[in-house]
Backbone bond lengths (Angstrom), bond angles and torsions (degrees), N, CA, C in turn:
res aa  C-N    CA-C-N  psi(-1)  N-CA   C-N-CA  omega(-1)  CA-C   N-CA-C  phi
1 X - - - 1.445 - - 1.528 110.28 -
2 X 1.496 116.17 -22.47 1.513 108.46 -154.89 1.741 93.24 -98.37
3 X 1.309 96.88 -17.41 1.751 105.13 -171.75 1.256 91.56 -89.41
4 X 1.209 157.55 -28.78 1.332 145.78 -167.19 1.632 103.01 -89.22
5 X 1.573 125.32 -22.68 1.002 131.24 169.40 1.578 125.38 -56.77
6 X 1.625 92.74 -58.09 1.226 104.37 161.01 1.667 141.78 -48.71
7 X 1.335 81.00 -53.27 1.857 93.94 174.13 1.637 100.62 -69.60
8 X 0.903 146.45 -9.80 1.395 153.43 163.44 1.599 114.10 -64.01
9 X 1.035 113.78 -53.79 2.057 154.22 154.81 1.497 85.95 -24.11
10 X 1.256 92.04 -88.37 1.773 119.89 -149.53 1.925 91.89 -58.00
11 X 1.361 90.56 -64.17 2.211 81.99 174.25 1.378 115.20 -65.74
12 X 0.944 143.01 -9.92 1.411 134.48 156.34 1.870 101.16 -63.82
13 X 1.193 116.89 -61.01 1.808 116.58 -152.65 1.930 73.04 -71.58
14 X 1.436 131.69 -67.83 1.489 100.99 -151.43 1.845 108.09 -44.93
15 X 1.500 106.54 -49.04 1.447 107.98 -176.66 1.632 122.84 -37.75
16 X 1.183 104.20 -57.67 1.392 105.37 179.00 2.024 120.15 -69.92
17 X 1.102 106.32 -16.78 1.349 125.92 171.40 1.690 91.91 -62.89
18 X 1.234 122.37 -85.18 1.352 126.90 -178.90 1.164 120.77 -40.38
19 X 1.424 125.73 -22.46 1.712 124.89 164.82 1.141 103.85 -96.10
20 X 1.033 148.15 8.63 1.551 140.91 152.83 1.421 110.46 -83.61
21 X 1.574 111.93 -43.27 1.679 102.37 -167.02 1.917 93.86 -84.85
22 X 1.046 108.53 -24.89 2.178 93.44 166.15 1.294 86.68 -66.71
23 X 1.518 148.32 -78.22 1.070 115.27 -161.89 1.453 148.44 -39.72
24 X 1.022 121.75 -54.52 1.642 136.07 119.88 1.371 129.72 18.91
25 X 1.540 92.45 -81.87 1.487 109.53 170.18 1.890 115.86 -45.48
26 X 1.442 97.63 -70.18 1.196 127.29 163.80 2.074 108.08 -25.67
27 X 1.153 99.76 -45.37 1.672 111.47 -165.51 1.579 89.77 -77.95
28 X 1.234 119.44 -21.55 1.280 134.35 -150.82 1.428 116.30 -80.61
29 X 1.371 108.07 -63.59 1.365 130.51 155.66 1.412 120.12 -43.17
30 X 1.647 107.10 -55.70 1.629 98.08 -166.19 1.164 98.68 -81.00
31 X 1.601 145.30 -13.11 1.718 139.78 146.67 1.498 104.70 -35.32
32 X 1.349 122.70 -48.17 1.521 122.45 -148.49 1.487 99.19 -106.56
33 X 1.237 130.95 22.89 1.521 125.24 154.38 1.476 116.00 -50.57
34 X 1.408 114.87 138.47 1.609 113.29 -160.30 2.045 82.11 -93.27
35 X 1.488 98.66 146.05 1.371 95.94 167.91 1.033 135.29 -67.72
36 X 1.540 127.13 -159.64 1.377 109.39 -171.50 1.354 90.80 -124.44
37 X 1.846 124.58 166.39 1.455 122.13 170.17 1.432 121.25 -30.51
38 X 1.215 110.17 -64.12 1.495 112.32 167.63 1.204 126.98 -29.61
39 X 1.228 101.28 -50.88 1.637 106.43 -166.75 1.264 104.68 -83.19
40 X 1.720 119.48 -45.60 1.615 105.17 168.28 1.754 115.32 -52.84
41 X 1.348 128.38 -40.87 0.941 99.26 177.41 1.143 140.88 -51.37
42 X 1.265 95.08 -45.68 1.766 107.46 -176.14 1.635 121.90 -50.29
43 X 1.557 87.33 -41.89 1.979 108.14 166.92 1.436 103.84 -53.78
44 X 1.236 121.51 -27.44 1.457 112.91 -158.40 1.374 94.50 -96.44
45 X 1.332 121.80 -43.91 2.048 118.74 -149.77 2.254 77.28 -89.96
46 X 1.387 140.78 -6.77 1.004 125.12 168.46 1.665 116.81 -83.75
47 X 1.634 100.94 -27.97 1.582 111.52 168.29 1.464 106.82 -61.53
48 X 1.146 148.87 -4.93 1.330 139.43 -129.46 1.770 91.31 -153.45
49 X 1.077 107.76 -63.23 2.144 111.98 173.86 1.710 91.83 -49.01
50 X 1.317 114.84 -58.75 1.825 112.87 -166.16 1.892 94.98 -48.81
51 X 1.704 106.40 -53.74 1.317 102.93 -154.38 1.734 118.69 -77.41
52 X 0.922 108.61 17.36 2.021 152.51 -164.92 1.140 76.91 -127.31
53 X 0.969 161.00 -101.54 1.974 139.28 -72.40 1.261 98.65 -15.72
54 X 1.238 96.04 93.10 1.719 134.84 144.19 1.578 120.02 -80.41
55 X 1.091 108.99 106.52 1.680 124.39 165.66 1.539 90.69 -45.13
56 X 1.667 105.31 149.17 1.258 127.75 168.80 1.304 131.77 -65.23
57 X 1.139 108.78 -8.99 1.553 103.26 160.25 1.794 125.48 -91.46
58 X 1.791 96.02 -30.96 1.394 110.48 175.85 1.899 105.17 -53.57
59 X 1.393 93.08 -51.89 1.527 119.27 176.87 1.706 99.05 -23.55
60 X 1.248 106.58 -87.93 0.876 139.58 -171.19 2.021 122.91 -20.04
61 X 2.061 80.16 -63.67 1.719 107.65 147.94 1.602 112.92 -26.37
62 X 1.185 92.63 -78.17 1.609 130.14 -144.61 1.914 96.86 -71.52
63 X 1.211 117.50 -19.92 1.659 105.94 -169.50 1.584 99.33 -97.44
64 X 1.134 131.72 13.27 1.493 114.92 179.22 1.331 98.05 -106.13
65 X 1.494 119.23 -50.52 1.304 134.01 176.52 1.760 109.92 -52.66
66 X 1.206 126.94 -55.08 1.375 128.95 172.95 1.675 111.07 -50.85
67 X 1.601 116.27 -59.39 1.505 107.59 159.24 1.390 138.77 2.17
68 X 1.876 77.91 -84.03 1.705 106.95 177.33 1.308 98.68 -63.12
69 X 0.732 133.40 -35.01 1.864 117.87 -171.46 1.441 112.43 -82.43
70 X 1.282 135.36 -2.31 1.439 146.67 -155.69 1.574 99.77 -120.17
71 X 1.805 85.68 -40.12 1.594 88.63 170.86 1.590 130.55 -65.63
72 X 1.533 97.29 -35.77 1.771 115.15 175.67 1.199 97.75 -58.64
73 X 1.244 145.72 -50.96 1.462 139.62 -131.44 1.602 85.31 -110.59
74 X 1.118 135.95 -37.04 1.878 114.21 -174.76 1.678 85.34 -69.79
75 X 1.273 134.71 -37.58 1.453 118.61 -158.92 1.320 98.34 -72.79
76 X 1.355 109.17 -37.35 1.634 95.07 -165.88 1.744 114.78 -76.53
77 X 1.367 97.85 -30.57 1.580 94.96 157.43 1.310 170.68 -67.65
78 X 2.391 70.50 -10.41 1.650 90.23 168.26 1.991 113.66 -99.60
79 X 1.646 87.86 -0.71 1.625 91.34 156.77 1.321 120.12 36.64
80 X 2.364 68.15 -110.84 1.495 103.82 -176.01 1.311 118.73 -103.07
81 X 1.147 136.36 21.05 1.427 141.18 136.69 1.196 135.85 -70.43
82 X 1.358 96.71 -17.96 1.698 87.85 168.14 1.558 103.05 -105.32
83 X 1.240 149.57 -3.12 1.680 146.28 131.38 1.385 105.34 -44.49
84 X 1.332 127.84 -64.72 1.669 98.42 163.77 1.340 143.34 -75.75
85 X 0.968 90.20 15.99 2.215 93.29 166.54 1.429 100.53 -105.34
86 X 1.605 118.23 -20.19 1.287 95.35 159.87 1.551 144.38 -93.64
87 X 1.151 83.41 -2.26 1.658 106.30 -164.17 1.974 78.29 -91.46
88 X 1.128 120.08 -36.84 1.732 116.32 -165.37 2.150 95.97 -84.13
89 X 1.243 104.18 -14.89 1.467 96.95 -173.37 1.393 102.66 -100.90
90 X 1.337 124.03 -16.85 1.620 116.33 165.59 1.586 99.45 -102.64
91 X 1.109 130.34 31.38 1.779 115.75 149.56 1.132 92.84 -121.73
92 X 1.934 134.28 9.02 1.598 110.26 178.36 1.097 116.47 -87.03
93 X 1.304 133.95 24.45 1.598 136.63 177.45 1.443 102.48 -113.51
94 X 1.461 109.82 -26.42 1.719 108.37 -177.75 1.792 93.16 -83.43
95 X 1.403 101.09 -22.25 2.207 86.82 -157.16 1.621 86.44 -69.99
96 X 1.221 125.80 -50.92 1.711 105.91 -165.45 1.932 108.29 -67.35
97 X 1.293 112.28 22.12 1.725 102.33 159.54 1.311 105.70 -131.98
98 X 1.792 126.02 -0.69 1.043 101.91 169.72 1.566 95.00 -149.71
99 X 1.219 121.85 166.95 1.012 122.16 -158.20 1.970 100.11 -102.34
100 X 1.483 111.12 154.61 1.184 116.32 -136.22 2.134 105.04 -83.50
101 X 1.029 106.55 134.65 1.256 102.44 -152.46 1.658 90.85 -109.87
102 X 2.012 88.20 159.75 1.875 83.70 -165.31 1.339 104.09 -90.27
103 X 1.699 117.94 178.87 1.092 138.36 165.00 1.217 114.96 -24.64
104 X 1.461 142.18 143.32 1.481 139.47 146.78 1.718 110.40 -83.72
105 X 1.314 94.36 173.43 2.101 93.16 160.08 1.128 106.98 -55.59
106 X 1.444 117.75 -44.80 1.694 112.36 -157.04 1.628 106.70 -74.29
107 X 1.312 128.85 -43.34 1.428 124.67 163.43 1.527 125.40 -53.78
108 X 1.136 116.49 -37.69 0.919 127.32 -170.15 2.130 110.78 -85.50
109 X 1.556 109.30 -35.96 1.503 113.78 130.85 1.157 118.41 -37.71
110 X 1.191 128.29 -63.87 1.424 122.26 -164.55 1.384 127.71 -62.48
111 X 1.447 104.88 -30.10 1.417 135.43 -175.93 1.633 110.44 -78.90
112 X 1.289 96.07 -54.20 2.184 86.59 157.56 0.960 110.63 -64.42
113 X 1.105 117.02 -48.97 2.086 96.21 -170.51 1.401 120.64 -64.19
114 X 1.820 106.15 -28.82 1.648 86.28 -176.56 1.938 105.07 -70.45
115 X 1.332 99.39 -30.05 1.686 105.31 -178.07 1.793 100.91 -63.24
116 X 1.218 133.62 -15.62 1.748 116.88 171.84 1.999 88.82 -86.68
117 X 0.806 107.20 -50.41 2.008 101.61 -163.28 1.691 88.73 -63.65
118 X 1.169 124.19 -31.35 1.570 100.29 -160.71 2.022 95.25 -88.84
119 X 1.070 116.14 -27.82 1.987 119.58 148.55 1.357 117.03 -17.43
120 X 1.530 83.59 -76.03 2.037 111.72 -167.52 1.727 90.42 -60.69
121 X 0.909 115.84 -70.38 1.682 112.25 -170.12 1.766 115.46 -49.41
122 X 1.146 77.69 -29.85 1.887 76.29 175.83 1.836 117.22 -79.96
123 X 1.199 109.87 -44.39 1.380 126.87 139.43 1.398 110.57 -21.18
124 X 0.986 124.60 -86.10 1.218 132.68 -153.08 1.527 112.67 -72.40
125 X 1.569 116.85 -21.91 1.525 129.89 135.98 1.525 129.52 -53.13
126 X 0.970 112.22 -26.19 1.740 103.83 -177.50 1.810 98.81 -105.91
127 X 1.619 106.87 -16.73 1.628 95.76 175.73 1.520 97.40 -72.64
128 X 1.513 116.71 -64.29 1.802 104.75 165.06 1.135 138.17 -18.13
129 X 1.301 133.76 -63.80 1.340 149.02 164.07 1.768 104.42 -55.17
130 X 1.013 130.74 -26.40 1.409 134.43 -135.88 2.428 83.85 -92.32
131 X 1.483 87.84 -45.36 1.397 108.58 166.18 1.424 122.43 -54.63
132 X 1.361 105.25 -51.72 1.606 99.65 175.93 1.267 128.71 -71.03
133 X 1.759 96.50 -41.27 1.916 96.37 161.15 1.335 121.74 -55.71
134 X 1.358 118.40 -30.81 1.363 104.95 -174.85 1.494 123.20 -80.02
135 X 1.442 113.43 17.55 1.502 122.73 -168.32 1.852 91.13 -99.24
136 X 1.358 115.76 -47.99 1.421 126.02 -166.30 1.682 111.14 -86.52
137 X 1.474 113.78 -32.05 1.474 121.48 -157.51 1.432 100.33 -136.21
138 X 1.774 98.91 161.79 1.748 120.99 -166.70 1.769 84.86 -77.96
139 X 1.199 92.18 169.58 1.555 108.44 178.13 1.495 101.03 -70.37
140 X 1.479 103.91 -49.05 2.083 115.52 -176.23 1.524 89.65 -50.66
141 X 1.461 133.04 -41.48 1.546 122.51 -169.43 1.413 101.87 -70.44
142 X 1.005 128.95 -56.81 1.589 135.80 -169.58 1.866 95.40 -61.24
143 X 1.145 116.18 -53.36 1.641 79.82 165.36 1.657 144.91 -92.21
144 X 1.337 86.95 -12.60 2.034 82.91 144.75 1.751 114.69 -47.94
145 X 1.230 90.82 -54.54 1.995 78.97 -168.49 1.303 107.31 -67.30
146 X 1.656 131.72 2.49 1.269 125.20 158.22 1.150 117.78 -60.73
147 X 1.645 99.19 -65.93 1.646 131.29 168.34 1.682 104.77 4.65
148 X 1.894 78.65 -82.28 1.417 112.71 -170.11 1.429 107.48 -41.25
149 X 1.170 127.37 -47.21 1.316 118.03 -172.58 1.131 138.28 -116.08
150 X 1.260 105.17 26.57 1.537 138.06 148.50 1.575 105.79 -81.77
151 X 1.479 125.86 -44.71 1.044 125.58 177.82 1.708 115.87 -69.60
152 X 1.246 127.47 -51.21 1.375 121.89 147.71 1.172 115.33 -38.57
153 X 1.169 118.14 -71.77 1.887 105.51 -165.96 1.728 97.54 -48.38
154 X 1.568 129.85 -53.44 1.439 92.02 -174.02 1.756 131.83 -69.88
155 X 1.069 100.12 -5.77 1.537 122.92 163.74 1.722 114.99 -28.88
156 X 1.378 94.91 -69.44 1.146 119.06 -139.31 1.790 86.43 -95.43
157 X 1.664 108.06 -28.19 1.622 100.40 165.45 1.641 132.87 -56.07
158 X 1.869 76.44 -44.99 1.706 82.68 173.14 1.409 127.69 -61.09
159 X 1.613 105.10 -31.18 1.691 115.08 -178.62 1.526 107.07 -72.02
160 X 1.366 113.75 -44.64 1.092 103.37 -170.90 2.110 123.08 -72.76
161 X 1.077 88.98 -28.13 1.857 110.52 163.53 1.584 91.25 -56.97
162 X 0.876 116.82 -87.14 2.184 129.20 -161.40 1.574 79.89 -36.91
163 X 1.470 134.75 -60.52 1.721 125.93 -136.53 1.697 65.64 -71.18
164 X 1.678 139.62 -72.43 1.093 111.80 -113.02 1.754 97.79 -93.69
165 X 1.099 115.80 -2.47 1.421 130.86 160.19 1.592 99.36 -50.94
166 X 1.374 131.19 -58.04 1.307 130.57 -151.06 1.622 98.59 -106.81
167 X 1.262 115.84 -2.08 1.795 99.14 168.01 1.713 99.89 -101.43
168 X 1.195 135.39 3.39 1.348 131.60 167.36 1.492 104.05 -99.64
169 X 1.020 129.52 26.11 1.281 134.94 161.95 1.690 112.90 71.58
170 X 1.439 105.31 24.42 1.728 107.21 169.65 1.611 102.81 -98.42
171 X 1.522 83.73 175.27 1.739 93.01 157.17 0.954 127.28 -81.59
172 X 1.243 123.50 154.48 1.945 113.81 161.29 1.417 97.12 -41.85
173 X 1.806 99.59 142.98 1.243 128.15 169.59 1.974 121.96 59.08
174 X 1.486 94.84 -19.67 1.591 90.98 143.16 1.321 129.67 -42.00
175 X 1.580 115.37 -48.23 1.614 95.49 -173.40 1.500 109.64 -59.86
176 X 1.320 111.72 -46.30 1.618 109.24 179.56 0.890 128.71 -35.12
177 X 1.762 126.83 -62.86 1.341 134.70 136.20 1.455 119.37 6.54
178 X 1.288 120.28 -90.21 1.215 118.04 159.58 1.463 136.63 -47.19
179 X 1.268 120.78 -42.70 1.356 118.46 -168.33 2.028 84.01 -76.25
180 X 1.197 145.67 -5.31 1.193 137.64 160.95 0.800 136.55 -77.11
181 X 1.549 118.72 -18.19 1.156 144.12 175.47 1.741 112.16 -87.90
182 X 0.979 102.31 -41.90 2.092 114.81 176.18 1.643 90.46 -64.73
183 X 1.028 115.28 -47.86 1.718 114.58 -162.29 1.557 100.16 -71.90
184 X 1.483 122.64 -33.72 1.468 119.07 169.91 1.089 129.72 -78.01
185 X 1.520 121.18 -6.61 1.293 143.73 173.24 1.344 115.91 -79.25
186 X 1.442 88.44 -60.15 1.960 106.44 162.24 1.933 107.28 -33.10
187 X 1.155 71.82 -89.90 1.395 87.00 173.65 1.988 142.62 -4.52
188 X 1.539 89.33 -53.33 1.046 117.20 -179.91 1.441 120.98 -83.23
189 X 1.363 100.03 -40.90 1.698 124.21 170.22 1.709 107.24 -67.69
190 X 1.087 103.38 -15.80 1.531 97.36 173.24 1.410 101.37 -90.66
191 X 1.465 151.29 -36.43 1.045 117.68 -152.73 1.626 98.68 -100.40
């Protein structure tokens, strides 16, 4: 009787243990929704006024113009990514009957050039912008917000390497490991 009590005990506490950690989990996820453009921006041109301390009126100036310029550069960067999701979503009905075939010259032409125009255009965005900051902000400010986002972009390299390191089932910095090791292999096999 006293053991059937128990084991009654004990499956109740594991049970309710297990609906707390789905709960949890659950709490977990909807915390960890990735934001939306908007919202990164805003995170970003507020990362950027703090890293300025910009008085509130400069502020003020300075957040429509920073926007638009944040805005040029995701467009111009999604370019050529969105030509290859399409060019990869009309060969995805041929790749599952044939197996995926490499680059030619001519793609592979094509593929530098859009990478020099999508350069020049980006260029030709930060010389733009480069003008408007300099109406509101010190030159030392205008290159902090370089700084800054050189320092994000490698940020977001490293995170995004570690995530895709750890959704192929390595550790962080395993893939590196390896992909250093193929390249020394490479390497060697060439000479």
């Amino acid at each position: 009787m006293m053991k059937k009590f128990m084991y009654v005990v004990i499956a109740t506490l594991l049970i309710g243990s297990q609906i707390t950690l789905s709960a949890q989990n659950k709490d977990n996820k909807e915390k960890k929704q990735r934001p939306t453009p908007e919202q990164m921006m805003q995170m970003q041109t507020n990362q950027i006024i703090k890293s300025l301390m910009l008085d509130d009126a400069t502020a003020a100036k300075f957040t429509p113009i920073y926007q638009n310029y944040v805005k040029e550069l995701r467009e111009c960067r999604m370019m050529n990514y969105k030509s290859r999701v399409k060019k990869d979503a009309a060969q995805g009905a041929e790749a599952d009957k044939t197996p995926k075939q490499a680059m030619t010259d001519a793609d592979i032409a094509k593929m530098l050039k859009d990478q020099f125009a999508q350069s020049r255009k980006m260029l030709d965005i930060r010389e733009k912008y480069y003008k408007e900051f300099s109406k509101i902000l010190s030159q030392k400010q205008i290159l902090r917000i370089y700084q800054q986002e050189k320092s994000n972009a490698n940020k977001f390299r490293k995170e995004f390497d570690r995530r895709k390191g750890q959704n192929s089932g390595q550790r962080p910095g395993q893939g590196d490991r390896q992909r250093q090791q193929k390249q020394h292999t490479q390497h060697h096999s060439q000479k």
